[in-house]
C-alpha positions as CSV (number, residue, x, y, z in Angstrom):
1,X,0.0,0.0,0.0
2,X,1.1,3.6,-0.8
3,X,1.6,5.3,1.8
4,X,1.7,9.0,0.4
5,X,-1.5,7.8,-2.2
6,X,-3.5,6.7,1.0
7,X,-2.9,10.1,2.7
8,X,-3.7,12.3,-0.4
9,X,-6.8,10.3,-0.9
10,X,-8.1,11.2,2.9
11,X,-8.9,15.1,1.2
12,X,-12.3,15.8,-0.2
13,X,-12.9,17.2,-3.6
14,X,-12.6,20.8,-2.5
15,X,-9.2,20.2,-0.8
16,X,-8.0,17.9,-3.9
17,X,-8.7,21.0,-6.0
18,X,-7.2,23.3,-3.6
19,X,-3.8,21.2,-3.2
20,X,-3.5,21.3,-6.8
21,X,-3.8,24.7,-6.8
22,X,-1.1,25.4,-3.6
23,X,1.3,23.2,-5.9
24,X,1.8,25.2,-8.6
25,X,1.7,28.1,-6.4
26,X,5.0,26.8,-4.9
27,X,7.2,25.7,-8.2
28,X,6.1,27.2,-11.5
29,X,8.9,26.3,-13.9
30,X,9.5,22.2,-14.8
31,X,9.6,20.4,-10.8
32,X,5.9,22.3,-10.4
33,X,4.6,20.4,-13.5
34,X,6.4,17.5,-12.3
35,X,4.8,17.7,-9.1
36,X,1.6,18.2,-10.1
37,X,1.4,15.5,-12.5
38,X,2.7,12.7,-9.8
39,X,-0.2,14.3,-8.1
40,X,-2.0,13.6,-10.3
41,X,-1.0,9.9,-10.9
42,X,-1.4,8.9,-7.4
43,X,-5.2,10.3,-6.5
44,X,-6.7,8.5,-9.8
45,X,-9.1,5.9,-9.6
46,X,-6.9,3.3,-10.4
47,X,-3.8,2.4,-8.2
48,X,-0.4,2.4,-10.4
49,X,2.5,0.3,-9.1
50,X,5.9,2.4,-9.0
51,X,7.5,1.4,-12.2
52,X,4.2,2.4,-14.1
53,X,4.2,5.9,-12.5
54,X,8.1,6.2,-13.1
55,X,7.6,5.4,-16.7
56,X,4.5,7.6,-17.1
57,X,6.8,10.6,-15.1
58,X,10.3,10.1,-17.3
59,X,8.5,8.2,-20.8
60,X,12.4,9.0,-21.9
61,X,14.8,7.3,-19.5
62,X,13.0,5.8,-16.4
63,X,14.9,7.7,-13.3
64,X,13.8,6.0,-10.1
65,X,16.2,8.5,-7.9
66,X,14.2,11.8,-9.0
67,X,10.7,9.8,-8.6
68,X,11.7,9.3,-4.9
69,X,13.3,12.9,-4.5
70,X,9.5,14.2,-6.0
71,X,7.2,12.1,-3.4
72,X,9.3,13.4,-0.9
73,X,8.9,17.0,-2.5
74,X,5.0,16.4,-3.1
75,X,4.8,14.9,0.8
76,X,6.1,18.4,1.9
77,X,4.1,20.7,-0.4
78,X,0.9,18.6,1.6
79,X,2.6,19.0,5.1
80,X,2.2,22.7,4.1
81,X,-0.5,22.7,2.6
82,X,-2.3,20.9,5.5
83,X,-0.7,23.4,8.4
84,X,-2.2,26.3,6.7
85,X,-5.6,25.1,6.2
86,X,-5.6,23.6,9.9
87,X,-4.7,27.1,10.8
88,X,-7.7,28.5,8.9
89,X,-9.8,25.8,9.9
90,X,-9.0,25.3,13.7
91,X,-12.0,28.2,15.5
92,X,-11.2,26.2,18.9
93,X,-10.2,28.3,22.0
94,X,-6.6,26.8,22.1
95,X,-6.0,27.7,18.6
96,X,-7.4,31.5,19.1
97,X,-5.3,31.4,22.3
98,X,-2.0,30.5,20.8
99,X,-2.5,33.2,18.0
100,X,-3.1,36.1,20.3
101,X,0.1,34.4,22.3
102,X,2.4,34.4,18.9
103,X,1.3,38.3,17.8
104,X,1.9,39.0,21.4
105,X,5.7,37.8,21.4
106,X,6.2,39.2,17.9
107,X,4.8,43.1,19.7
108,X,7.1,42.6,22.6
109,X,10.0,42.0,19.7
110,X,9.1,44.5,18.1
111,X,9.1,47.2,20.9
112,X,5.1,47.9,21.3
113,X,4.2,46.4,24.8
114,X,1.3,47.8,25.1
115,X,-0.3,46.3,22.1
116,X,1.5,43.2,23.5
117,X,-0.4,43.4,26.9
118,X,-3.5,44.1,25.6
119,X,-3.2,41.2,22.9
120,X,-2.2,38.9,26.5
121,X,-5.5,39.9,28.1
122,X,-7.4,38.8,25.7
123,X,-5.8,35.4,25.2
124,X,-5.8,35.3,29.1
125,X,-10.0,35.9,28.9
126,X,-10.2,33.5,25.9
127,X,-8.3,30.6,27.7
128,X,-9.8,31.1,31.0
129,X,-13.3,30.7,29.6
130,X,-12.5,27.6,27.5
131,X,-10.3,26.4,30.4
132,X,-7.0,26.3,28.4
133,X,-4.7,25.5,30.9
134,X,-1.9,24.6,29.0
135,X,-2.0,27.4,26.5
136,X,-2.5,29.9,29.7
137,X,0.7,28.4,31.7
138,X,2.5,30.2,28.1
139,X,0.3,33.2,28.6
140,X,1.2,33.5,32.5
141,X,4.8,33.5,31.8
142,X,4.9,36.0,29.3
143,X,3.0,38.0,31.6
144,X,5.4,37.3,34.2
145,X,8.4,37.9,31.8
146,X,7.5,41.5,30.7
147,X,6.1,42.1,34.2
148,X,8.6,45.5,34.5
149,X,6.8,46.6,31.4
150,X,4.9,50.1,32.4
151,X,1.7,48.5,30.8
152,X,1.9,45.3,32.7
153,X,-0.5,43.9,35.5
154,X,1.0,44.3,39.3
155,X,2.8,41.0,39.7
156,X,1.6,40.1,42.5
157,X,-1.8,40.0,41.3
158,X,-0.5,37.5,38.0
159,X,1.3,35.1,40.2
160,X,-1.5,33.8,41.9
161,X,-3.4,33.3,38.7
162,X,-0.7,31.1,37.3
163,X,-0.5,28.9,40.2
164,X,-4.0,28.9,40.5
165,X,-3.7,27.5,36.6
166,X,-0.6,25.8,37.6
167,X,-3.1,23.4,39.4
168,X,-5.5,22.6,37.1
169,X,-3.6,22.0,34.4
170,X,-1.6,19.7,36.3
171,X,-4.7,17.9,37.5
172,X,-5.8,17.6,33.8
173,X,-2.7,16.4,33.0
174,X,-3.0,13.9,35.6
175,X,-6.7,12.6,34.7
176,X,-5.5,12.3,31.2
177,X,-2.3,9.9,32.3
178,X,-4.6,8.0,34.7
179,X,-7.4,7.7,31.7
180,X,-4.6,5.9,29.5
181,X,-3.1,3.6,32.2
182,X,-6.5,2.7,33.3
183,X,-7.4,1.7,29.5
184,X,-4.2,-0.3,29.3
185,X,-4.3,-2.1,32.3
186,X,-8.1,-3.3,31.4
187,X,-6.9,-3.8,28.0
188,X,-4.4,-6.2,29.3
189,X,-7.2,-7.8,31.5
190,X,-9.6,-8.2,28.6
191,X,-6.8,-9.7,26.6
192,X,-7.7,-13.2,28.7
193,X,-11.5,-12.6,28.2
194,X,-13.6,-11.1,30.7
195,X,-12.2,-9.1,33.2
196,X,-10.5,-11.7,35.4
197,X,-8.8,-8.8,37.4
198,X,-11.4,-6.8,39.5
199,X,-12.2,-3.5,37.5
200,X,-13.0,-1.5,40.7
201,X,-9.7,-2.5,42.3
202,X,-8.0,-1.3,39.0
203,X,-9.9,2.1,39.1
204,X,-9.5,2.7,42.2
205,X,-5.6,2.0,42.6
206,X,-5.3,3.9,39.4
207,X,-6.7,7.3,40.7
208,X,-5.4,7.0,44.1
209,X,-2.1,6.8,42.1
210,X,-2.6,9.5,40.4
211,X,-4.6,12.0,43.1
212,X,-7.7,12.1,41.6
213,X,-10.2,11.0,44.6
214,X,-11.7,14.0,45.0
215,X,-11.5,15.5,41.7
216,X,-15.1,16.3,40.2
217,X,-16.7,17.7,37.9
218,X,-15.3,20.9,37.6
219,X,-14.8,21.8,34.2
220,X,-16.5,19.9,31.2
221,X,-13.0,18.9,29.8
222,X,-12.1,17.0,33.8
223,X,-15.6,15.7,33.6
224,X,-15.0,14.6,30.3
225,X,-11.7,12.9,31.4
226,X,-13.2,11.3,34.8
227,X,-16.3,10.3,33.1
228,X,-14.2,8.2,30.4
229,X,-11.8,6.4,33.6
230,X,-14.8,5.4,35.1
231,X,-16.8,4.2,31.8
232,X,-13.9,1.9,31.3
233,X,-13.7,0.2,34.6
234,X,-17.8,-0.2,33.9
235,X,-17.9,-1.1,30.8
236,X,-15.5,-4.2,32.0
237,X,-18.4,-5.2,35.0
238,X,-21.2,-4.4,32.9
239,X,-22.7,-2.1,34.6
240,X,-24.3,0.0,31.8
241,X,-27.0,0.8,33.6
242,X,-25.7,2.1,36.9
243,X,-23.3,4.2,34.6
244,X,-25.4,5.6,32.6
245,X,-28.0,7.2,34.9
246,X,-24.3,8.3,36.9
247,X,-23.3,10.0,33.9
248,X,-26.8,11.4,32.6
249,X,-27.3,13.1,36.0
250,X,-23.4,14.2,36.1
251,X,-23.9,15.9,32.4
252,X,-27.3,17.2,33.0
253,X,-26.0,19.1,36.0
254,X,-22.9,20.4,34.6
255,X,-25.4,21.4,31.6
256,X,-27.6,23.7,34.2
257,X,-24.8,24.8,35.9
258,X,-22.5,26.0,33.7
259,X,-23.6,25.0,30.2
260,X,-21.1,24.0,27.7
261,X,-19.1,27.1,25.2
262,X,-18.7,26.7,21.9
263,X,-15.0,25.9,22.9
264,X,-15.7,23.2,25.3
265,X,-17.7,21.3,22.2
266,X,-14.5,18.5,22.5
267,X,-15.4,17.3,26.0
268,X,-19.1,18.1,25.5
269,X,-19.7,15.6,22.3
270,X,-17.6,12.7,24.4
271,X,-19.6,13.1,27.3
272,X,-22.2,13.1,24.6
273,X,-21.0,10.0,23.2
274,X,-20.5,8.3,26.6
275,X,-24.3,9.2,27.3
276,X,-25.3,7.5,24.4
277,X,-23.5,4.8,24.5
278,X,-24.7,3.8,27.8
279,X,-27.9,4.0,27.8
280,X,-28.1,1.9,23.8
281,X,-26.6,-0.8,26.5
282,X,-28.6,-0.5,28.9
283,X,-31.7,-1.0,26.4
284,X,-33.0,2.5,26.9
285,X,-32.3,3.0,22.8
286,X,-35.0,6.0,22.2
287,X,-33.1,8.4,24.5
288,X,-30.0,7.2,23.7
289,X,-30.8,8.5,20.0
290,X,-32.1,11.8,21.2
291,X,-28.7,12.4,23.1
292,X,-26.9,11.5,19.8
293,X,-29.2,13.9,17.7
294,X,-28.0,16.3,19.9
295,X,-24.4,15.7,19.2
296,X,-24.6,15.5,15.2
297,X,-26.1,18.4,15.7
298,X,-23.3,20.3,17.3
299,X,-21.0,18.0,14.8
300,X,-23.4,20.0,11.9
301,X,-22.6,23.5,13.5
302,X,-18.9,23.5,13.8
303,X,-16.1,23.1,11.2
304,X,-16.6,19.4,9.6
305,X,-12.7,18.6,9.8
306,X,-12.2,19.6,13.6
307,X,-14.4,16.8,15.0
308,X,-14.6,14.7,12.5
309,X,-13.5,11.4,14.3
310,X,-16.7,11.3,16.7
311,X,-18.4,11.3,13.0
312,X,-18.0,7.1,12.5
313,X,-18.7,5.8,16.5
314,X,-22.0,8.3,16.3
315,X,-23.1,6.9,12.8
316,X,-22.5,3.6,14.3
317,X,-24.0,3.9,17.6
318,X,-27.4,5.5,16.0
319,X,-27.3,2.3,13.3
320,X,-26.9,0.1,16.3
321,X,-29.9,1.7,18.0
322,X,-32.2,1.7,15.1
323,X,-32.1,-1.8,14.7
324,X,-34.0,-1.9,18.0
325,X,-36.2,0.4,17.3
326,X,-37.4,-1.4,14.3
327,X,-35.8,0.6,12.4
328,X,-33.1,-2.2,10.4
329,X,-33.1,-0.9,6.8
330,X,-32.4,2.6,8.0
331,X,-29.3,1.0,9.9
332,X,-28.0,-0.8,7.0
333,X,-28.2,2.8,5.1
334,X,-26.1,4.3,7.3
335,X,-23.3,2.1,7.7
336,X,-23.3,1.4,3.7
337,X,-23.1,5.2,3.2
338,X,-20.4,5.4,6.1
339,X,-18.2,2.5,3.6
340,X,-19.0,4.2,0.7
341,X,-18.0,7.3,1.9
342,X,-14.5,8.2,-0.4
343,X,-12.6,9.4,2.7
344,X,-11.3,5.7,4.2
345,X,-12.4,4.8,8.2
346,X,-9.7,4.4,10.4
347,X,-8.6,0.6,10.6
348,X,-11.2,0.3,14.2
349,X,-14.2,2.1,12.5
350,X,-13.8,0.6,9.4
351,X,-13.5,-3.6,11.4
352,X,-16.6,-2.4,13.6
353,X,-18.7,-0.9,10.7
354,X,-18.1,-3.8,8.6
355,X,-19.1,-6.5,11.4
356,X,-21.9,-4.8,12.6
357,X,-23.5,-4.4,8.9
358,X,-23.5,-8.4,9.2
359,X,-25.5,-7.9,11.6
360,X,-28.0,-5.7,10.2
361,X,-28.1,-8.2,7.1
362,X,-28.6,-11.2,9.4
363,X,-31.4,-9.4,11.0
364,X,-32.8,-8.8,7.5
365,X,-32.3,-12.5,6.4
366,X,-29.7,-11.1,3.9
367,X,-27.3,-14.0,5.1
368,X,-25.0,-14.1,1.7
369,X,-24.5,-10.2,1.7
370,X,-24.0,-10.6,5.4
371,X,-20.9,-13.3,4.7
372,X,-19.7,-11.4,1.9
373,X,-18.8,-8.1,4.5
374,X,-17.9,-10.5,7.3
375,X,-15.0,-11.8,4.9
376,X,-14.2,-8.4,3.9
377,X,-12.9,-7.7,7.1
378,X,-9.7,-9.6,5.8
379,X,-7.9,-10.3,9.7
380,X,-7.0,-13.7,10.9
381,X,-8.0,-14.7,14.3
382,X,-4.6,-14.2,15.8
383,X,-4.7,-10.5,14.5
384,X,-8.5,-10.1,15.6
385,X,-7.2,-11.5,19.3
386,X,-4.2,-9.5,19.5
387,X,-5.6,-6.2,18.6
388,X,-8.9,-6.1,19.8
389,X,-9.2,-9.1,22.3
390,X,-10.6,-12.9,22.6
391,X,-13.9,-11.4,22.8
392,X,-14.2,-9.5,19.7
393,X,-12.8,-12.5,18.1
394,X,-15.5,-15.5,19.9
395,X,-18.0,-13.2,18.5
396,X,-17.1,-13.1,14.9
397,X,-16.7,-16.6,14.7
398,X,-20.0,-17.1,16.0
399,X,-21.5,-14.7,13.8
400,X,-19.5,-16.6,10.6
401,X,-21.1,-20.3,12.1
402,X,-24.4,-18.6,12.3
403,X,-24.3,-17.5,8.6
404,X,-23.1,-20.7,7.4
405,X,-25.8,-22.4,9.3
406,X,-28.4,-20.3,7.6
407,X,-26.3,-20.6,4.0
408,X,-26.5,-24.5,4.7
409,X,-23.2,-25.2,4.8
410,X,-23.4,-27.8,7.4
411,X,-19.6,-28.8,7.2
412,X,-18.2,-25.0,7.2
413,X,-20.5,-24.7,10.4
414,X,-19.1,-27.2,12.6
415,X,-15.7,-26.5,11.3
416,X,-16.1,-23.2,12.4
417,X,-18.0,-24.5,15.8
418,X,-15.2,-27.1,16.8
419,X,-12.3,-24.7,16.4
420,X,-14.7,-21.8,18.7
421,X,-14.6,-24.7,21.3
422,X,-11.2,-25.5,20.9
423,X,-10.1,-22.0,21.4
424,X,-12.0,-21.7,24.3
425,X,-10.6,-24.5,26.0
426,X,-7.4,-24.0,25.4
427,X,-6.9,-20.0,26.6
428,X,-9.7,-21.0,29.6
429,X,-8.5,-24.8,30.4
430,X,-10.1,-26.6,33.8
431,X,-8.5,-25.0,36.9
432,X,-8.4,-27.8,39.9
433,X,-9.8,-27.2,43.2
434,X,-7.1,-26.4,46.1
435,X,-7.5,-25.6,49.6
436,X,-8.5,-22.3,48.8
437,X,-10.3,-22.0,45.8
438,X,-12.8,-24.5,44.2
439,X,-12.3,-25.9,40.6
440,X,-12.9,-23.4,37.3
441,X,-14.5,-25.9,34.7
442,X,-13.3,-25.4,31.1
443,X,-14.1,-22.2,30.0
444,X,-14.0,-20.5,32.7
445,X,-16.2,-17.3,32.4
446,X,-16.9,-18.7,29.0
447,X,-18.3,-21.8,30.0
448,X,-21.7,-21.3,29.5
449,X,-20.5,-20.6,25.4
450,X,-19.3,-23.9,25.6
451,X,-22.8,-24.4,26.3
452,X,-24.4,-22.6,23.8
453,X,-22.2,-24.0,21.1
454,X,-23.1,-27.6,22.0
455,X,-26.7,-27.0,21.6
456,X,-26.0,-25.3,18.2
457,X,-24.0,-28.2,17.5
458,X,-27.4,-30.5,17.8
459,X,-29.6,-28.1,15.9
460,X,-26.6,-28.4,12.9
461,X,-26.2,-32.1,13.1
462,X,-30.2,-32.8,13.5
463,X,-32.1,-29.8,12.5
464,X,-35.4,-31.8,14.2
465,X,-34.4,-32.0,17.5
466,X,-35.5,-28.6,17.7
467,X,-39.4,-30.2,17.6
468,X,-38.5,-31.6,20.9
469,X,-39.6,-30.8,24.5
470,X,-36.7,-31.5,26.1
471,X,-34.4,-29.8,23.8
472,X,-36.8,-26.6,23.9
473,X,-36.2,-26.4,27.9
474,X,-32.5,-26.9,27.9
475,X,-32.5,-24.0,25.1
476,X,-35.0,-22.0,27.8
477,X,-33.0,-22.5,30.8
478,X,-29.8,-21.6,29.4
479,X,-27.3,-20.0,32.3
480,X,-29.0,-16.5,33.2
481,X,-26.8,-14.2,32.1
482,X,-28.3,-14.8,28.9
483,X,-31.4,-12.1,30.0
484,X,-29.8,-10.0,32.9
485,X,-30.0,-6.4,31.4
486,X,-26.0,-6.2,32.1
487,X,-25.7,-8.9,28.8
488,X,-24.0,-7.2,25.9
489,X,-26.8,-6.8,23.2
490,X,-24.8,-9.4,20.9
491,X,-24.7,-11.9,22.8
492,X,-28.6,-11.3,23.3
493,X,-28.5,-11.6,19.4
494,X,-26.9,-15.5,19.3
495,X,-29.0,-16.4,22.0
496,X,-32.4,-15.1,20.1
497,X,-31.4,-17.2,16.5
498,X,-31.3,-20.2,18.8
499,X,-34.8,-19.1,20.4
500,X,-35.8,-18.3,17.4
501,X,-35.3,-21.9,16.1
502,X,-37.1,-23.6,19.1
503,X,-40.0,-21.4,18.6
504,X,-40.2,-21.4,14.5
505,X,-40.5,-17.3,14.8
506,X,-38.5,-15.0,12.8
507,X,-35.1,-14.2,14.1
508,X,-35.8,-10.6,14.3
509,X,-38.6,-10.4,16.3
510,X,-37.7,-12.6,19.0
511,X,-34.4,-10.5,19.3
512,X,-36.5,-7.4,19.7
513,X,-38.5,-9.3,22.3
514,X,-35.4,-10.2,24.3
515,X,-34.6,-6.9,24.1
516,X,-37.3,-5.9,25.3
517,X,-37.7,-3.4,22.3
């Protein structure tokens, strides 16, 4: 894959116009036609291999040494290009404060404090309003730098306000270290399945570590940074639905309190997000949407480039939501659009769009398109397991032995089926009993998929054993956790094609049912 082709290709239209433009801008004699037309070459339709784009660029005597010297030249005409239109693009806070903070040294240079310490108050109002810490720590110590300037605040009135700032931006700092150890350390914990190491023990040795006890909700960008450490260590237990009505009241109270500025739209659509999110898993999917109308609405009102990666996860999470609200085809549209969509996903999106469209086209009894995206996802199991856990990975397999149940491919099924129990038993193996602990069967916290997959295993192997009595109850009195409301929603969806089965009902609606749609 080319790397420089795969960047140029993340502009729109508009910007692909407008880098073209910007490159003959720079070089206007023979390298600007050179790199314009390698441009050119590498955002067509078509891919070309090097040698066909070498002999296309030099049709006289191939020259593979200049080709390289012009990607390089082209990479930094769109390293230029991209810093100036960020510049135009970026309306946030920090950016506004770091301009008034740049014209301010250049005024000091150039001899005219007093334009300088007017242009500081205003980046000191602007970043305290936004809560700029970190920009406002550079502010401070210009102030306290030209402090013997006749135009300057009393010192001993700035002082205070940078240690005051001094504080919260190293508390900030702080929540956002704590935030990525947290994620790690439940990262390396979900890496062997469910949590097998207590999340609450991890959260709360990770913010005692880091001073956070008594840190609330004090500006939307802490609340914002507290709100995702403690979504993390919840979203291992599975406690949607204490989190969610923790975070709904914690957001609807910052909202009456303070409200959120334009500037504080970052934190504001990931509390947003986190909202939403919750409450689709706690089954509460009609005011989950509303909360993430209300974020593609702010997404609408700002610049499209500044937040554009809460675009995918909101398109995703409203998709996910419709299909319990009845509302399937419309899912299907939106995550179609989202792959159609010129501008690639990143690698994450573009796995979880693609796996949960399968879903959608299960749901719709669309079972070949639905194994046609589930092999476009193109990772091995191994890869699926070491990037994104041995969860994500049991659940795409099961998904694949479900399709190929409903494709009647018997043999691909329980190929599929045996190596799903094989891989469970062999990361999960039986634990014996001691003195102090009794004995973990095979499995472990996956043993009642074990289950599952045996039963599945006799609907394969004799599809009428699903006409009998005694079949139907072991399929009704499957381990619990199958319909406690802290069950992620996919699992709900495996459990309801077997229900489904027993009770000759479409899939759909007895997933809905379970539910509780």
């Amino acid at each position: 894959m080319d790397d420089l082709r795969t960047t140029l290709l993340t502009l729109n239209a508009d910007e692909r116009r407008d880098f073209g433009v910007f490159i003959q801008r720079q070089r206007r004699k023979i390298n600007g036609r050179l790199d314009s037309r390698l441009y050119e070459l590498l955002v067509q339709a078509t891919e070309l291999k090097s040698e066909q784009i070498i002999a296309k660029l030099y049709p006289d005597e191939p020259n593979v040494v200049a080709y390289y010297a012009l990607r390089k030249r082209l990479m930094r005409h769109l390293t230029d290009y991209l810093l100036l239109r960020q510049r135009q693009l970026d309306t946030t806070a920090a950016a506004t404060v770091r301009g008034h903070l740049t014209l301010a040294q250049y005024l000091f240079e150039a001899g005219i404090p007093r334009l300088a310490w007017s242009t500081l108050r205003k980046a000191e109002k602007v970043g305290l309003e936004s809560e700029q810490y970190e920009p406002l720590n550079a502010v401070y110590s210009l102030q306290i730098q030209y402090a013997g300037s006749p135009h300057a605040e009393p010192l001993d009135e700035v002082l205070p306000r940078y240690r005051l700032n001094k504080k919260a931006a190293d508390e900030q700092e702080r929540a956002n270290i704590a935030d990525s150890v947290l994620r790690q350390r439940l990262r390396q914990s979900r890496g062997k399945g469910r949590a097998l190491v207590p999340a609450d023990d991890i959260l709360r040795e990770v913010l005692a570590e880091y001073d956070l006890q008594e840190a609330f909700a004090r500006s939307p960008s802490l609340l914002s940074r507290l709100m995702s450490i403690t979504r993390n260590a919840m979203l291992v237990r599975r406690d949607f639905a204490s989190f969610a009505a923790f975070i709904e009241r914690c957001y609807k109270l910052m909202e009456r309190r303070h409200g959120f500025a334009p500037a504080q739209r970052g934190p504001q659509l990931k509390l947003l997000y986190m909202l939403a999110h919750a409450l689709y898993r706690s089954r509460r999917f009609a005011e989950s949407v509303t909360y993430l109308e209300q974020a593609q609405r702010l997404l609408a009102s700002g610049p499209g480039r500044q937040f554009g990666e809460f675009a995918p996860r909101f398109t995703l999470l409203l998709a996910a939501n419709y299909s319990f609200l009845r509302r399937n085809p419309e899912s299907i549209v939106l995550l179609e659009t989202l792959l159609a969509n010129p501008k690639p996903l990143a690698q994450s999106d573009d796995l979880a769009v693609r796996f949960q469209l399968t879903f959608h086209y299960f749901a719709e009894g669309k079972f070949v398109k639905a194994n046609q995206v589930l092999l476009s996802l193109g990772r091995t199991d191994h890869w699926l397991e070491q990037h994104l856990g041995l969860e994500w990975m049991l659940n795409r397999n099961i998904g694949e032995m479900l399709i190929q149940v409903e494709l009647g491919n018997t043999e691909v099924a329980l190929g599929r089926l045996r190596a799903l129990e094989r891989t469970i038993r062999e990361q999960l193996p039986t634990v014996p009993a001691t003195d102090d602990t009794p004995a973990v069967p095979a499995g472990g916290v996956y043993q009642p998929v074990l289950t599952y997959l045996a039963l599945v295993r006799e609907v394969v192997e004799n599809p009428d054993v699903t006409q009998e009595r005694t079949f139907g109850n072991r399929v009704m009195h499957l381990p619990p956790f199958i319909s406690e409301e802290r069950e992620d929603l996919q699992v709900i969806s495996f459990y309801a094609w077997l229900k489904a089965r027993i009770l000759k009902r479409p899939y759909y609606e007895v997933l809905l049912e379970l539910a509780h749609a």
